[in-house]
C-alpha positions as CSV (number, residue, x, y, z in Angstrom):
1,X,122.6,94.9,51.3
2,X,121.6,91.0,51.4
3,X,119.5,90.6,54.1
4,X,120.6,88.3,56.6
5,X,118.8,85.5,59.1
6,X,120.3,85.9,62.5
7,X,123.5,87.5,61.2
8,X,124.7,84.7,60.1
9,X,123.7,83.5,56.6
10,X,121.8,85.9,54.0
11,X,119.0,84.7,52.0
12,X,120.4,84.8,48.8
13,X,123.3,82.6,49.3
14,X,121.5,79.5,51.3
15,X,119.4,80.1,47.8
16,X,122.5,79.9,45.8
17,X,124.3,76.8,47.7
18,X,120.2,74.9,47.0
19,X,120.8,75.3,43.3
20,X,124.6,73.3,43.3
21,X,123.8,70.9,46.7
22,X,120.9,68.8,47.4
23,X,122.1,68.9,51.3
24,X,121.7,72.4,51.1
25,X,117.4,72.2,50.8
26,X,116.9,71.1,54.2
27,X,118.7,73.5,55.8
28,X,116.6,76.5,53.7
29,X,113.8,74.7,54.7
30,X,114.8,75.0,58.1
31,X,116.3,78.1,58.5
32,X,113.7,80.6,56.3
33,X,110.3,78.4,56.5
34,X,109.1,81.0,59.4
35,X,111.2,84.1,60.5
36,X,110.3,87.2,62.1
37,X,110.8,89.1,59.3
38,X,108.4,86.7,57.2
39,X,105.9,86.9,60.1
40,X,106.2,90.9,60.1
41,X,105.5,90.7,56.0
42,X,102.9,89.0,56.3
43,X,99.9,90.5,55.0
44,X,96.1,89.7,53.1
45,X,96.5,89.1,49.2
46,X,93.0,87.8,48.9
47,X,89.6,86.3,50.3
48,X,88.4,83.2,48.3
49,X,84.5,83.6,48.2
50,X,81.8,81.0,47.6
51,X,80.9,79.4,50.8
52,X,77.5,80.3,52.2
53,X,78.6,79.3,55.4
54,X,81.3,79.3,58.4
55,X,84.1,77.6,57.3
56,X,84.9,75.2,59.3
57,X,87.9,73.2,58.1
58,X,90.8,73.5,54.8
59,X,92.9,70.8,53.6
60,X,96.1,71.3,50.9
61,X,96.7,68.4,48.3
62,X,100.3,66.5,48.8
63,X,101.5,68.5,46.1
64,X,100.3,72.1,47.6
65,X,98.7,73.4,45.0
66,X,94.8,72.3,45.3
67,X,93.7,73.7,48.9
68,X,89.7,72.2,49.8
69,X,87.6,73.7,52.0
70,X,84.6,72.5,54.1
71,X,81.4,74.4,55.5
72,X,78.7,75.0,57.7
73,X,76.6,74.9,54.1
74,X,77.4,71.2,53.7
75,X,79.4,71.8,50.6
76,X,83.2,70.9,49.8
77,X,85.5,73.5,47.6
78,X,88.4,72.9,45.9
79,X,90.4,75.9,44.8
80,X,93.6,77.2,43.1
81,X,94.8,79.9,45.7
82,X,97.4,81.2,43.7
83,X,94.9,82.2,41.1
84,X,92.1,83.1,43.3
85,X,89.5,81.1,42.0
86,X,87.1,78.3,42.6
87,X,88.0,75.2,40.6
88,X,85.2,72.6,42.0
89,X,81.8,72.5,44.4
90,X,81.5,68.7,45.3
91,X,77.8,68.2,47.0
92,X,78.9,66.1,50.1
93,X,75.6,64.7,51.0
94,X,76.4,65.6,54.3
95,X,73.0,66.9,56.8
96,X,75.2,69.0,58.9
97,X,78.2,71.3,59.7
98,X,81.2,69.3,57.8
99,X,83.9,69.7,60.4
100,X,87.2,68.0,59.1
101,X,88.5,66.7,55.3
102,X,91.3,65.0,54.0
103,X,92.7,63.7,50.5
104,X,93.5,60.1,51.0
105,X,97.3,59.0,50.6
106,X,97.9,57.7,47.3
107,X,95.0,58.5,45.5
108,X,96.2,61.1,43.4
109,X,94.2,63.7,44.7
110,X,91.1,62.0,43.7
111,X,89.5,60.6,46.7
112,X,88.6,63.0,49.6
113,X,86.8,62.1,53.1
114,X,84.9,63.9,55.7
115,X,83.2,64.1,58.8
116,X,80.3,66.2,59.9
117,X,77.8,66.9,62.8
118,X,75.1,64.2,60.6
119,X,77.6,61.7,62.4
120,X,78.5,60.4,58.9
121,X,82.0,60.4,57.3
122,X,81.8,60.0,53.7
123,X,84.7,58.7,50.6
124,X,84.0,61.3,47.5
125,X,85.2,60.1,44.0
126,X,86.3,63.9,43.0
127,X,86.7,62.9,39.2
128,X,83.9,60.3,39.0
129,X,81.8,63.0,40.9
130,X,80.0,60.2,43.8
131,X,79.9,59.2,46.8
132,X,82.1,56.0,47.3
133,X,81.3,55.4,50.7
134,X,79.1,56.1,53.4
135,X,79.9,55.3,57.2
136,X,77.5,55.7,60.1
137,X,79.0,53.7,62.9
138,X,79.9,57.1,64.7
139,X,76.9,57.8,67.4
140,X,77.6,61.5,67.7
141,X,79.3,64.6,65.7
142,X,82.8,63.6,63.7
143,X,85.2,66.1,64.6
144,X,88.6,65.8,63.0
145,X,90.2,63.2,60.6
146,X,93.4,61.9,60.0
147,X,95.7,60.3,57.6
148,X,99.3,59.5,57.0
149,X,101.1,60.5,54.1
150,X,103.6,57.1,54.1
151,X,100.2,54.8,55.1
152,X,98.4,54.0,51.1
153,X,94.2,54.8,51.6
154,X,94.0,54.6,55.8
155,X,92.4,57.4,57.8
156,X,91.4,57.5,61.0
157,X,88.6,59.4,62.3
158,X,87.5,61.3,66.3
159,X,83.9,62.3,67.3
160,X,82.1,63.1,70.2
161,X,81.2,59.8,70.9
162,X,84.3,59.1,72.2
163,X,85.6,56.6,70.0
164,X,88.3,56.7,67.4
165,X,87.5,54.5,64.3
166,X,90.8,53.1,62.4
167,X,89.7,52.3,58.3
168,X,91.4,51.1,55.0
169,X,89.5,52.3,52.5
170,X,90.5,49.2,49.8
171,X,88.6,47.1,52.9
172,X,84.9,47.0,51.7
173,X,83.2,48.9,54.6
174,X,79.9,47.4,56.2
175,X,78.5,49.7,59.7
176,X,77.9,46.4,61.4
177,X,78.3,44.7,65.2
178,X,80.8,42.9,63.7
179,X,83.1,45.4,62.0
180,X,86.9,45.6,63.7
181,X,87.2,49.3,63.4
182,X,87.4,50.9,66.7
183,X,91.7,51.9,67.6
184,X,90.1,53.5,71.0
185,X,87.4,53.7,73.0
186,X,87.7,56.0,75.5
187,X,84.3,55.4,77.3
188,X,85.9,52.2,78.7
189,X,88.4,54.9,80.9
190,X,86.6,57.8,81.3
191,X,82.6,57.0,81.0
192,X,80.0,58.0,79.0
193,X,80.0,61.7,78.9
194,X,83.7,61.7,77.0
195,X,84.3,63.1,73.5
196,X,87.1,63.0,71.7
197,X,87.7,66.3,70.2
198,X,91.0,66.0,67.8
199,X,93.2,63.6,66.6
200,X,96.3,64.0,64.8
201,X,99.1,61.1,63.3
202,X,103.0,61.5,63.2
203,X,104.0,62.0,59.3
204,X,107.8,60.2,60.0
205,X,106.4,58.0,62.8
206,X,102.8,56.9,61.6
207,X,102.1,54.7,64.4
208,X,102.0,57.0,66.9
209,X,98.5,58.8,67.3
210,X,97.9,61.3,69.4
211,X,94.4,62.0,70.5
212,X,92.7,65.1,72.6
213,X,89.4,64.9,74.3
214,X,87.4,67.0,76.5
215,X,90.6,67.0,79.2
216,X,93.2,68.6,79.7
217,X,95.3,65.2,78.7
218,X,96.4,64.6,75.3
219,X,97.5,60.9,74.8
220,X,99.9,59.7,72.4
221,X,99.1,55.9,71.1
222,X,101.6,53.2,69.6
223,X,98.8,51.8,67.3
224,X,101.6,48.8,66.9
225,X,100.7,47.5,70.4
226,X,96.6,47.9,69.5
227,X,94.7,45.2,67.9
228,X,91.7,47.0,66.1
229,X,88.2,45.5,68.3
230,X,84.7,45.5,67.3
231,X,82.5,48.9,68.7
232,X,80.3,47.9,71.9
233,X,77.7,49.8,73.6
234,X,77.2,50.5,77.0
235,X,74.5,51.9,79.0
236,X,76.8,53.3,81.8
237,X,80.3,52.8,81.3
238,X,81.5,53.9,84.5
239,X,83.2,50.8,85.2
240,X,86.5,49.4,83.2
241,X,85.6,45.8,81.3
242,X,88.8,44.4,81.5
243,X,87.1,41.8,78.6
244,X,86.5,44.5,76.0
245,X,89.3,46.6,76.0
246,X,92.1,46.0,74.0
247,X,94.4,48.8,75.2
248,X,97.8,46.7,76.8
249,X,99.6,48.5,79.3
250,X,102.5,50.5,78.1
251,X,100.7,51.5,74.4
252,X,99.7,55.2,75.7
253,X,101.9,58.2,76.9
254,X,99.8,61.3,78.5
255,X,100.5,64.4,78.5
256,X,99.6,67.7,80.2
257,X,100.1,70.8,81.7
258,X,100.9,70.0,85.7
259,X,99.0,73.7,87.2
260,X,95.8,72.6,84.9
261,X,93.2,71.1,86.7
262,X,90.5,68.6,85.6
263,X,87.9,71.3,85.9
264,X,87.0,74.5,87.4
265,X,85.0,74.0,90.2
266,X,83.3,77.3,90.1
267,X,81.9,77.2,86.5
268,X,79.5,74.8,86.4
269,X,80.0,73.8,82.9
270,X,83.3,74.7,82.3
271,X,85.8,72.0,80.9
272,X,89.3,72.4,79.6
273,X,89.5,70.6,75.8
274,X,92.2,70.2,73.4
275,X,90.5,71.7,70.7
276,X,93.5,70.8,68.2
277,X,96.7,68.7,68.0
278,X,99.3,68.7,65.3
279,X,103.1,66.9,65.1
280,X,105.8,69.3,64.3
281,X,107.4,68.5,60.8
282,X,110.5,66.0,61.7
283,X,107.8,64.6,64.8
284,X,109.7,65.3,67.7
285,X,107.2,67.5,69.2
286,X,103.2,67.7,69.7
287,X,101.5,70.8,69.6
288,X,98.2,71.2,71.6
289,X,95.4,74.0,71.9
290,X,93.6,73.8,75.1
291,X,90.2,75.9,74.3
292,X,89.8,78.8,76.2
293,X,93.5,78.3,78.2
294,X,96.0,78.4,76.1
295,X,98.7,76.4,73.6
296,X,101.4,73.6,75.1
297,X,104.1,72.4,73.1
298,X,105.2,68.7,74.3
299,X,108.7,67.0,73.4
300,X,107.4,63.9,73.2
301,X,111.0,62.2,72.4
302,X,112.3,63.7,75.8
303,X,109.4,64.2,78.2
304,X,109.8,65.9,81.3
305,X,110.0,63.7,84.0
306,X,106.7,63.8,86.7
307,X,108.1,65.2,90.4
308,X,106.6,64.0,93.5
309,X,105.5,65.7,96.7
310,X,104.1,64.3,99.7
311,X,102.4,67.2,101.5
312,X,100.8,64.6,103.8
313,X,104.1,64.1,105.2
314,X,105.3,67.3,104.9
315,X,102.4,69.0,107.5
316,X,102.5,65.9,110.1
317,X,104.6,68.1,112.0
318,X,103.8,71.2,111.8
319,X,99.9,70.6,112.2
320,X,100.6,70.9,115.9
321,X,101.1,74.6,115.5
322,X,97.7,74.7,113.7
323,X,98.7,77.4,111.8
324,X,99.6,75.1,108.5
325,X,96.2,73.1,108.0
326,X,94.6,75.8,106.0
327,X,97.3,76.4,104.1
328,X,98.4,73.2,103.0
329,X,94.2,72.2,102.4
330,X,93.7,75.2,100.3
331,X,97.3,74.4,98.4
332,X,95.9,70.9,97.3
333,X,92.6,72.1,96.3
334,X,91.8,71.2,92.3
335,X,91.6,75.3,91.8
336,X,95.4,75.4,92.5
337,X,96.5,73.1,90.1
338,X,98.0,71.1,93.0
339,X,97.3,67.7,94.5
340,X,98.7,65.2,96.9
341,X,98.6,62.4,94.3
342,X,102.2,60.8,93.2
343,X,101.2,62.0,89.8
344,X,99.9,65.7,90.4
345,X,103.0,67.1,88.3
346,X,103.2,65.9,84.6
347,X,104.8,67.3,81.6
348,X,103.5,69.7,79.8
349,X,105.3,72.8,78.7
350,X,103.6,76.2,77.9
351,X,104.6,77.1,74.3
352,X,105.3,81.1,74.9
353,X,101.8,82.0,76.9
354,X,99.7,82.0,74.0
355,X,95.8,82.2,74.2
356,X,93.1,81.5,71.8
357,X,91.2,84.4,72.6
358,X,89.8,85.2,68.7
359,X,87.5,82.6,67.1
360,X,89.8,81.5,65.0
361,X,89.5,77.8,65.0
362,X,92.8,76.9,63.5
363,X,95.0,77.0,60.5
364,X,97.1,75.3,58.2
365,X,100.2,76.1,56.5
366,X,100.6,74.1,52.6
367,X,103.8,72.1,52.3
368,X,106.6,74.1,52.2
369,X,105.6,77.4,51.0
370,X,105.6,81.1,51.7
371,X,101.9,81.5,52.4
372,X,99.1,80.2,54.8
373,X,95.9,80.0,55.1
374,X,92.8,81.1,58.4
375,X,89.3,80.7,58.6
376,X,86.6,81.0,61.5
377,X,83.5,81.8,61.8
378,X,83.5,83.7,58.5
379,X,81.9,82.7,55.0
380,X,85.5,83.7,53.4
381,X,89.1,81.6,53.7
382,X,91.4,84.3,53.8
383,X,94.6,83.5,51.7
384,X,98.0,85.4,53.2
385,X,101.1,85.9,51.8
């Protein structure tokens, strides 16, 4: 018996009707890409070994056959996973923990960047076997790049500094005062403790950018609306300079999860931050991990719409009893979730309750394909099919 996908359509006639119509692919695509069934099958076919350290980030070629990996040990990988085996080491010059890597659009596989806790990102010539370019105008640890399939040789770049760097790589690059780099700065809006923490570009909408810090907001940028500025420093930037900012109203969308508040006020230390952010494949939805709370999925062509309550108004007459006053205090306490503020609802929507409660830092999935890929806190990249 053909098996069948929701009692509708069995596998081996959507694969049939692919061969004779070309309409026909996105529809597989869509229907069989992830199923239960799939999910339940899924099972280890083989570690790739060679790292000597955590690995920390993987990256598939356009084509999905090359998958690259970056470690702890400051060294990049690139491997054929479908043979299990190691095809290239390339020394990335890197002092520290490479956290994120990317092949640059339309370079035939041949140029790869990356960021690392040395505060460097670096341009690697994979056939000429060099460096290309070397960028230090980051102040603190890169942690995620980004590029655009449809945008030739751009990537974009997020680090704990706070400040997301814009670069064409057929621009001669010079880490000076006067370089026109920075896309956002968020110290101008939230100070100088922030630190952007992920960043991640729509693949059918390429100006859009979303970007998650160490909040529980994720913003979503029209880069059409930004005019790329020059990187200042600031001693304290507590306070907005209207001067230096080149964020126009209207070129940033937030979102959240409404109950989440900006911190828990009984752990000292603890922050909520979006650890990871990702578009889903057509771009209609942005997919967040909130570290250590749990994954929110955001329609971000039909947001939900904020609702209002004023509690102040609410409790004007029934403080007389005074039975209400604690109750309505303790209700618009940050621990709650809730506050009187117009805003104190947004849209977020939790994504099925699920929590990052492994070490697994992420994982990527190679265009379109039956397997995936994991790593963590592991020397190995396990390969699943």
């Amino acid at each position: 018996m053909a098996y069948r996908y929701n009692g509708e359509e069995s596998v081996v006639r959507l694969l049939g009707e692919r061969q004779v119509k070309d309409r026909c692919i996105t529809r597989v695509q869509r229907k069989l890409q992830v199923t239960e069934d799939l999910v339940a099958r899924l099972g280890l076919e083989a570690e790739l070994e060679g790292h000597a350290g955590c690995v920390n980030c993987l990256e598939w070629n356009q084509k999905g056959e090359i998958l690259a990996s970056g470690s702890d040990d400051v060294q990049i990988m690139l491997w054929d996973p479908f043979r299990h085996r190691k095809l290239h080491t390339i020394p990335s010059g890197h002092h520290g923990n490479i956290f994120s890597i990317k092949f640059l659009p339309y370079s035939d596989d041949s140029l790869m960047v990356s960021g690392a806790a040395d505060f460097k990102i670096r341009v690697h010539d994979i056939h000429a076997r060099e460096t290309t370019m070397v960028c230090s105008c980051h102040t603190s640890r890169v942690k995620r790049l980004a590029t655009a399939a449809s945008v030739p040789f751009v990537f974009w770049s997020a680090a704990e500094d706070g400040v997301i760097l814009q670069f064409d790589y057929r621009t001669p690059h010079q880490c000076t005062s006067d370089a026109s780099h920075v896309l956002v700065n968020l110290g101008y809006h939230l100070g100088r403790n922030v630190e952007a923490k992920c960043i991640a570009v729509n693949q059918l909408q390429p100006h859009l950018v979303a970007v998650g810090a160490n909040d529980s907001y994720i913003r979503l940028y029209d880069r059409r609306m930004i005019s790329t500025t020059k990187l200042t420093r600031f001693s304290s930037l507590s306070k907005l300079d209207a001067e230096a900012d080149n964020l126009p109203p209207g070129c940033v969308t937030y979102f959240a999860a409404g109950h989440l508040p900006l911190k828990y006020p009984r752990k000292r230390y603890r922050t909520l931050a979006s650890t990871y952010v990702a578009f889903s494949p057509d771009g209609s939805e942005l997919l967040a991990n909130l570290g250590g709370e749990q994954i929110y999925l955001f329609n971000i062509n039909h947001p939900r719409q904020p609702k209002s309550f004023d509690l102040q108004s609410f409790t004007s007459s029934l403080h007389s009893n005074g039975l209400c006053k604690n109750l309505t205090e303790g209700a618009s306490s940050p621990a709650n979730g809730f506050s009187t503020h117009k805003n104190g609802i947004s849209h977020g929507m939790v994504s099925n309750g699920m929590k990052q409660n492994g070490i697994v830092s992420s994982a990527d999935a190679p265009p379109p394909s039956s397997s995936s890929t994991k790593w963590g806190y592991e020397h190995l990249i396990s390969f699943w099919n």
